[in-house]
Structure formats: structure tokens, C-alpha cells
KEBA-834395 format. One record per residue: residue number from 1; residue in one letter; x, y, z of N, C-alpha, C, O in turn. Coordinates in nm, 2 decimals. Layout:
   resi   resn      n.X      n.Y      n.Z     ca.X     ca.Y     ca.Z      c.X      c.Y      c.Z      o.X      o.Y      o.Z
    NUM      a        X        Y        Z        X        Y        Z        X        Y        Z        X        Y        Z
...
END
This chain:
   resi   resn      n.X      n.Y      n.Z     ca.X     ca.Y     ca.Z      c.X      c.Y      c.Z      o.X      o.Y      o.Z
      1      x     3.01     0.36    -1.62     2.88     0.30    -1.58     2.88     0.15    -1.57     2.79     0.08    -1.52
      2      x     3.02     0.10    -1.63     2.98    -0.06    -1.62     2.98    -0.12    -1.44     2.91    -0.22    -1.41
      3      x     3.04    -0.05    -1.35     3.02    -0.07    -1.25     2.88    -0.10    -1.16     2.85    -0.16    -1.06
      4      x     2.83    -0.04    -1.25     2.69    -0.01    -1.17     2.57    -0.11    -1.24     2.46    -0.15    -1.21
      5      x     2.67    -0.13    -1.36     2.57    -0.31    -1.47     2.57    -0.39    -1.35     2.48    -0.43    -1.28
      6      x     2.73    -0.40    -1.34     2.73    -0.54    -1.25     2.67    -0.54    -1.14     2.59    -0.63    -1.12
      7      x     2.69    -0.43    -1.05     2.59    -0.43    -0.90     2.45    -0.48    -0.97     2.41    -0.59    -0.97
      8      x     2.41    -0.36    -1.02     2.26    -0.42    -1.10     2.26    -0.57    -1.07     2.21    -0.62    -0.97
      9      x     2.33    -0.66    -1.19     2.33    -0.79    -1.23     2.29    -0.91    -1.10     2.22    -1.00    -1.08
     10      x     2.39    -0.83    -1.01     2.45    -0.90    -0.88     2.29    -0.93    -0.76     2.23    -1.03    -0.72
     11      x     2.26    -0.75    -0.76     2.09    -0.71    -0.75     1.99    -0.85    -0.81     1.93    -0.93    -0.74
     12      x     1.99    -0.85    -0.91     1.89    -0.90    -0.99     1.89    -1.06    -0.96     1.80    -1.12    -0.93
     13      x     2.05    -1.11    -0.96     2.08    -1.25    -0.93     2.04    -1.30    -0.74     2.00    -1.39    -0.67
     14      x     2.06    -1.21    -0.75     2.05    -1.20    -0.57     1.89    -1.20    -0.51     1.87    -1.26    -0.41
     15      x     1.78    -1.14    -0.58     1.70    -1.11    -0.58     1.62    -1.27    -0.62     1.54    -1.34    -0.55
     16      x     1.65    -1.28    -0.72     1.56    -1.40    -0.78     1.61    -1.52    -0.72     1.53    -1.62    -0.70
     17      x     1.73    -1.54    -0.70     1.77    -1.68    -0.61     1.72    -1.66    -0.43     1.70    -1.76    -0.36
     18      x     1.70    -1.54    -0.39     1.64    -1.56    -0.27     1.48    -1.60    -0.26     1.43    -1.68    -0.18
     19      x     1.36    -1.50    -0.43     1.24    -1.59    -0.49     1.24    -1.70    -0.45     1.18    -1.75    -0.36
     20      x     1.34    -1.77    -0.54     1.32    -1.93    -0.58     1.34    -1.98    -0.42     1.24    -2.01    -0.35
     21      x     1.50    -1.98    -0.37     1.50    -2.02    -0.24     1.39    -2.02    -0.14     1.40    -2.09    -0.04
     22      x     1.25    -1.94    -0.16     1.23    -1.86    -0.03     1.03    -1.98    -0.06     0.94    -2.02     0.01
     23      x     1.07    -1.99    -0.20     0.97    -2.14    -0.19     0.99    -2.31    -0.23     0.90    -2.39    -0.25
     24      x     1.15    -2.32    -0.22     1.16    -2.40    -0.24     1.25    -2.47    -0.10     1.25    -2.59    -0.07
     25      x     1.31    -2.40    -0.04     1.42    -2.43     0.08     1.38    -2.37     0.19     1.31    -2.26     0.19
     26      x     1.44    -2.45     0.30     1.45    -2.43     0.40     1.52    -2.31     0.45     1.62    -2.35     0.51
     27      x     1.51    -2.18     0.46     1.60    -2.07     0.50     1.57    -2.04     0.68     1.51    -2.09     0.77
     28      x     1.70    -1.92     0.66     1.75    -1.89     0.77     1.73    -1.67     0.76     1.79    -1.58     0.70
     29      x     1.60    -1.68     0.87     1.57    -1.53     0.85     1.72    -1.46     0.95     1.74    -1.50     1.06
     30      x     1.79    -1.38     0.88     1.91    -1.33     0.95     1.88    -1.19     0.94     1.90    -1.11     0.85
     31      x     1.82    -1.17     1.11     1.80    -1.01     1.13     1.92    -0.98     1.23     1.91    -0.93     1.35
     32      x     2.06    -1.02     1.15     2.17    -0.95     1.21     2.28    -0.93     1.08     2.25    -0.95     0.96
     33      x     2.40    -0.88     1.13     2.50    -0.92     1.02     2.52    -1.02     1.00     2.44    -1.12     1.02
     34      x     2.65    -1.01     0.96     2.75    -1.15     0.86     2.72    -1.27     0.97     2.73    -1.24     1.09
     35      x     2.68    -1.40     0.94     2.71    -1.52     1.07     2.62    -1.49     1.15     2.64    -1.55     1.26
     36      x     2.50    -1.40     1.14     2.39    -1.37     1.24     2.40    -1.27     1.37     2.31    -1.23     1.43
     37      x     2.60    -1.23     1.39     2.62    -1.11     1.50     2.50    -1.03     1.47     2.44    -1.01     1.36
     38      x     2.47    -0.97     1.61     2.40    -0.81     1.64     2.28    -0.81     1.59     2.25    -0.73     1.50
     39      x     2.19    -0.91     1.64     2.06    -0.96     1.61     2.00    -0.83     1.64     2.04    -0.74     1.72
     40      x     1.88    -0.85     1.53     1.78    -0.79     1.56     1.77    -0.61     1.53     1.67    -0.54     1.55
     41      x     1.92    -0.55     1.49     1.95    -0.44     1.47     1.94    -0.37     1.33     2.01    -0.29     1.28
     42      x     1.81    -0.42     1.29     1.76    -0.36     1.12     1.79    -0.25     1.11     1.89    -0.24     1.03
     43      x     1.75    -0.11     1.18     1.71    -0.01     1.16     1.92     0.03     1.09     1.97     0.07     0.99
     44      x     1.97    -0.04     1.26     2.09     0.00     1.18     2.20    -0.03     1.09     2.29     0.04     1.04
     45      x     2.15    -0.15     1.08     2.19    -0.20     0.96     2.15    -0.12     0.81     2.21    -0.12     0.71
     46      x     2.02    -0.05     0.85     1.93    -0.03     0.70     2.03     0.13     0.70     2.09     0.14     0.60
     47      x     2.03     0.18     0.74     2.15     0.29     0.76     2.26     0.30     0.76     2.31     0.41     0.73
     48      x     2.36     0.17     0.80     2.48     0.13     0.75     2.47     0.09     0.59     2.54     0.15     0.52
     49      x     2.40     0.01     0.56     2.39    -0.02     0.44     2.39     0.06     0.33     2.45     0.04     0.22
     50      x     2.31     0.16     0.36     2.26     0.30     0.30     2.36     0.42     0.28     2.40     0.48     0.18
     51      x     2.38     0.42     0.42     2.54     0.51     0.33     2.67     0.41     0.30     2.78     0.47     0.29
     52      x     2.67     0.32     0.29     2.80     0.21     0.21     2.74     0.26     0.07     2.80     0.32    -0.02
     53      x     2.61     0.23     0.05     2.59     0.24    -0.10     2.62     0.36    -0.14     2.65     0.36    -0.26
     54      x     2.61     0.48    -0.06     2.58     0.59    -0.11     2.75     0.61    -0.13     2.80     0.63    -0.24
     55      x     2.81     0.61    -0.05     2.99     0.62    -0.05     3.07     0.53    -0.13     3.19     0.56    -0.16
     56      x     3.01     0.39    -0.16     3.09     0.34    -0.28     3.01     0.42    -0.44     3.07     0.41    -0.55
     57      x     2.88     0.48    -0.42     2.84     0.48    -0.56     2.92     0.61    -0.57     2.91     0.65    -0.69
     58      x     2.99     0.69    -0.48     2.99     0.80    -0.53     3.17     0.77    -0.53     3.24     0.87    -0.55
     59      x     3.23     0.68    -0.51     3.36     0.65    -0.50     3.36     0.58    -0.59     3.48     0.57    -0.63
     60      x     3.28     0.50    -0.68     3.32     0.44    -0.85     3.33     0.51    -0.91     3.42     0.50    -0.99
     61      x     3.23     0.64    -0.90     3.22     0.78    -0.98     3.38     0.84    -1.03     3.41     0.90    -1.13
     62      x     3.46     0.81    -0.91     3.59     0.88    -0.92     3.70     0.79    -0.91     3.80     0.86    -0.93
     63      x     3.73     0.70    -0.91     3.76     0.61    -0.87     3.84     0.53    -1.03     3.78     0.54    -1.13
     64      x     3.98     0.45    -1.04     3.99     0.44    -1.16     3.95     0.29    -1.16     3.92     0.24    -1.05
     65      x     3.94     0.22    -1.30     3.90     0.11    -1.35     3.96     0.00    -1.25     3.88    -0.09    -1.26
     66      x     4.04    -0.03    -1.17     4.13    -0.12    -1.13     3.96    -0.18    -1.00     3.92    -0.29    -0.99
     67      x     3.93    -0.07    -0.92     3.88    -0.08    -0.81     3.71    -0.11    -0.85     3.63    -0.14    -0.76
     68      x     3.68    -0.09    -0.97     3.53    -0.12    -1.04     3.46    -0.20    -0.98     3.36    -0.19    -0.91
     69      x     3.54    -0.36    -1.03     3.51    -0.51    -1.02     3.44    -0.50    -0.86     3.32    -0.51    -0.83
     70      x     3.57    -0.48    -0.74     3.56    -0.54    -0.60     3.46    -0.44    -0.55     3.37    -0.48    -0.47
     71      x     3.46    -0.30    -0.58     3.32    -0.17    -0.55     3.23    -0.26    -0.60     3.18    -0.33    -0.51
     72      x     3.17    -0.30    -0.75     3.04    -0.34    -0.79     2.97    -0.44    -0.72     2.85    -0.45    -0.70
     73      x     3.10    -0.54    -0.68     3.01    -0.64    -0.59     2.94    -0.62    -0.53     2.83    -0.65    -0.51
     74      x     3.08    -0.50    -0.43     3.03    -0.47    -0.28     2.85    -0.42    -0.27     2.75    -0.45    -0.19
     75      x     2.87    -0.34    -0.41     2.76    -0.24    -0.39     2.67    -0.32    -0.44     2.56    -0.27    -0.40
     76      x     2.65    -0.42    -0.50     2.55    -0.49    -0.54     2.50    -0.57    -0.40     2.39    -0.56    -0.36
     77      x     2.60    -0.65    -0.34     2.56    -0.75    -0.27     2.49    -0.64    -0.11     2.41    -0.71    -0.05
     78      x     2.51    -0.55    -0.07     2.51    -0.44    -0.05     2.31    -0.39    -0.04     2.23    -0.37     0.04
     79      x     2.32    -0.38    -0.16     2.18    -0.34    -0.21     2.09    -0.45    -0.20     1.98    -0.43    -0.16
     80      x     2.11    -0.55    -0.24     2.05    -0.74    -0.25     1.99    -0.70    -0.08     1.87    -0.67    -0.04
     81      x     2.12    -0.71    -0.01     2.10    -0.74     0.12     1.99    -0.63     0.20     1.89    -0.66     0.26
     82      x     2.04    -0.51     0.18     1.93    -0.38     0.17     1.76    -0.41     0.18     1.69    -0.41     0.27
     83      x     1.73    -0.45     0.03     1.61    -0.46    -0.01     1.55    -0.58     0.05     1.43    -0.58     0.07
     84      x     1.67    -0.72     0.10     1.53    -0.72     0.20     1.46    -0.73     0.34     1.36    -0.79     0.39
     85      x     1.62    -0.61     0.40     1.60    -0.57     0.51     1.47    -0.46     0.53     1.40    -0.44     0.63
     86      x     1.46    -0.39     0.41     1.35    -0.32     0.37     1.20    -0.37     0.32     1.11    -0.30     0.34
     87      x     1.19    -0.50     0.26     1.08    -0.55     0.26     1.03    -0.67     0.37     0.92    -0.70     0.40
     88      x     1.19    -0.74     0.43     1.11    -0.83     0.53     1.17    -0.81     0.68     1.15    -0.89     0.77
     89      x     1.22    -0.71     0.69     1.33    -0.69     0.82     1.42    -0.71     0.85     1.50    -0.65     0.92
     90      x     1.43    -0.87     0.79     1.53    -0.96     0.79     1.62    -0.98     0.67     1.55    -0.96     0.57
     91      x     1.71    -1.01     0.65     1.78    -1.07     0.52     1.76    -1.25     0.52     1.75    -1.32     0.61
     92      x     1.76    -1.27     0.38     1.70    -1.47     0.40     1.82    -1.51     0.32     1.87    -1.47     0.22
     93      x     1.86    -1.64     0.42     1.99    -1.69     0.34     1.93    -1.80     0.35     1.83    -1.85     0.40
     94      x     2.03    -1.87     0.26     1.96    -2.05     0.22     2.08    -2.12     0.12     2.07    -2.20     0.03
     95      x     2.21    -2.06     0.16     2.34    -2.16     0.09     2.36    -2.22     0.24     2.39    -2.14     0.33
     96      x     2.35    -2.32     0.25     2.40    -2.40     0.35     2.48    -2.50     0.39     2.43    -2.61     0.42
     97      x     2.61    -2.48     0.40     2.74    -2.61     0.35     2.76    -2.66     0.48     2.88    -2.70     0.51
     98      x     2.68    -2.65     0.58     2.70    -2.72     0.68     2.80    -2.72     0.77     2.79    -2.77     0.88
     99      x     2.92    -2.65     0.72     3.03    -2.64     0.81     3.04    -2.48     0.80     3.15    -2.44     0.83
    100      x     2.94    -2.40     0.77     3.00    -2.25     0.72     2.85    -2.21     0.78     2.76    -2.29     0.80
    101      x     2.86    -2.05     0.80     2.71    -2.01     0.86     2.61    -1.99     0.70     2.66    -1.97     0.59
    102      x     2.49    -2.00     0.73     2.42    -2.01     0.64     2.41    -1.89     0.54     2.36    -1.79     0.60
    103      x     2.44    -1.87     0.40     2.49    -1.72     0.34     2.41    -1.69     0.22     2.31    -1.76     0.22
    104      x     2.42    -1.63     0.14     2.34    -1.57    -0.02     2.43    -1.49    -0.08     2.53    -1.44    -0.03
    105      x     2.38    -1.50    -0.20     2.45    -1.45    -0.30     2.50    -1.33    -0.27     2.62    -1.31    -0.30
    106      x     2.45    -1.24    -0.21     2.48    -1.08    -0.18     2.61    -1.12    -0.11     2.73    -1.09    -0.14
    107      x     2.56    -1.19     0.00     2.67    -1.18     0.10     2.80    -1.24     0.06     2.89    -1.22     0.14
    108      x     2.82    -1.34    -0.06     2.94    -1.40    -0.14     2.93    -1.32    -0.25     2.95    -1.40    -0.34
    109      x     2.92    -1.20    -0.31     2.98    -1.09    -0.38     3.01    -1.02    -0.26     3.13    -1.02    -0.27
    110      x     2.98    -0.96    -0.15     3.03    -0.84    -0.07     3.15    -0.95     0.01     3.21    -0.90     0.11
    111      x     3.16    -1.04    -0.02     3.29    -1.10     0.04     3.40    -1.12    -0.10     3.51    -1.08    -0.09
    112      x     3.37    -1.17    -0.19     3.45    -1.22    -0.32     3.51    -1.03    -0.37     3.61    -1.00    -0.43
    113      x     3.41    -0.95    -0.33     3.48    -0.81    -0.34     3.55    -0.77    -0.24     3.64    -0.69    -0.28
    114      x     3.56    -0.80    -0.12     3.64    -0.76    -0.05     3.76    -0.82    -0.08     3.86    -0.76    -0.13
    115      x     3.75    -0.95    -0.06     3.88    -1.03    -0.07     3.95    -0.94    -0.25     4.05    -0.86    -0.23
    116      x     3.91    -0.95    -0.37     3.95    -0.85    -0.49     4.01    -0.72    -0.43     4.13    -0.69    -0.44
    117      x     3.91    -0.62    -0.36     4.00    -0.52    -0.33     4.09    -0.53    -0.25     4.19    -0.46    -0.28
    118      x     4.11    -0.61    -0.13     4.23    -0.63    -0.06     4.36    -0.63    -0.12     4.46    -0.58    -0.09
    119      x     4.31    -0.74    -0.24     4.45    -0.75    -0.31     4.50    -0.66    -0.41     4.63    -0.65    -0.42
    120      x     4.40    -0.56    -0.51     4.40    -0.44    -0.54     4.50    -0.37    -0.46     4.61    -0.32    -0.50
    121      x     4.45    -0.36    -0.37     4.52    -0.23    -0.26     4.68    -0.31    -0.24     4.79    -0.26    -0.28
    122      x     4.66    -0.40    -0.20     4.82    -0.52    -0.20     4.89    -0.47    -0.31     5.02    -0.47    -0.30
    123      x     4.85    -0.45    -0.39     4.94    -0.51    -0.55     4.97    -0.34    -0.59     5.08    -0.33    -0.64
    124      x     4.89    -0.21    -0.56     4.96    -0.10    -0.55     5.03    -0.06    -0.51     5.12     0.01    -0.55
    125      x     5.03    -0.12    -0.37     5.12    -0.05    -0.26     5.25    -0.13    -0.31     5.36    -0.07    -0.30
    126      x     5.23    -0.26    -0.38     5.37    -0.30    -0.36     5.44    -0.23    -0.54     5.55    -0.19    -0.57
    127      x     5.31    -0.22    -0.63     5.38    -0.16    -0.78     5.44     0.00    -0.72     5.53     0.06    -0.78
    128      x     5.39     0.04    -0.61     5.42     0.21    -0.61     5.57     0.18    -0.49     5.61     0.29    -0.44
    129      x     5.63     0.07    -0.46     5.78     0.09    -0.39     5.84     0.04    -0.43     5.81    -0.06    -0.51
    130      x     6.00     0.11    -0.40     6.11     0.12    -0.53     6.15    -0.08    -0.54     6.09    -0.17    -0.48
    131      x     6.23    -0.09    -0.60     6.31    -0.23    -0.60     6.43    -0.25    -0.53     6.49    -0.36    -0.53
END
């Protein structure tokens, strides 16, 4: 179950820094994916998103300890982003380093987990061949 704390956590962190951002900063409503591609495509997004969550939550379920960490993000930042394609259509970002597209917390857990499981998967394949 600790997997599903952290998504939670990730949720909750994700959730209240978009609050605060969303009356204190300047945002960027992003009704597309990552970097703004494929504007305007909620519906499928909200259905992409929807079964990711539904297929990582039932792949932590089985899944051994190693792969927890890079799944919980995913699935957190995942659900962050979800909820508020479901309450505002759009997802609201408001980290903006000026040289990078404008991003949120969800979206740097569902990347800081990718980059974790990539190397997961790296680091088996290479413990599971001979010397």
C-alpha cells in the first residue's frame, strides 16, 4: 500500500501548489499534453489518463518493491493532472524557468518517475546477463 501513500502525497502536493499558484501567479491553462502538443484534446486525454491510472494501480498490485517508487509518481502526477482536466478542462501549470515549457508538480513526478523506471528496467536487464 505504500505506493499508493505516495501517489496520494504527490495528489495532495500537486493539488494545493496549483490552489496557491492559481491566486497568486501568472499561469498557463494547458488543454493539451506535455509542452502544450494536441491542444484542446480533454476528452482524450481524460481517458488516456484514466486507464494509465487504472493499469499502473493494478500493476503496483503485482508488481515487486523495486518498481513502487517510479509507478507512485507516475500515478500520482497522473491523477494531479486528471483532476483538473475534470474540474477545469484544462491542466494549470505555473513553474516557469523560462527556458523550459511551463510545468507543475504532477508533470515533474510523472517525469522524475519515468526517468527512475527507465533506469530500473536498465539496471535488471543488465543484473539478469551473464559476465
Amino acid at each position: 500500500m505504500r505506493p499508493f501513500l505516495i501517489a496520494g502525497i504527490v495528489v495532495i502536493v500537486d493539488q494545493i501548489t496549483k490552489a496557491i499558484a492559481t491566486t497568486h501567479l501568472t499561469l498557463v491553462r494547458n488543454t493539451g499534453a506535455a509542452f502544450g502538443l494536441f491542444k484542446d484534446q480533454t476528452i482524450i486525454f481524460i481517458l488516456m489518463s484514466a486507464a494509465a491510472i487504472i493499469f499502473i494501480g493494478f500493476y503496483l498490485i503485482k508488481k515487486k518493491a523495486s518498481y513502487y517508487l517510479p509507478f507512485a509518481l507516475i500515478l500520482g502526477g497522473a491523477a494531479g493532472n486528471l483532476i483538473d482536466r475534470l474540474r477545469f478542462g484544462y491542466v494549470v501549470d505555473f513553474i516557469d524557468l523560462r527556458f523550459w515549457p511551463v510545468f507543475n508538480v504532477a508533470d515533474s513526478c510523472i517525469t522524475i518517475g519515468a526517468v527512475i523506471l527507465f533506469f530500473v528496467i536498465i539496471r535488471s536487464k543488465d543484473a539478469s546477463r551473464p559476465l
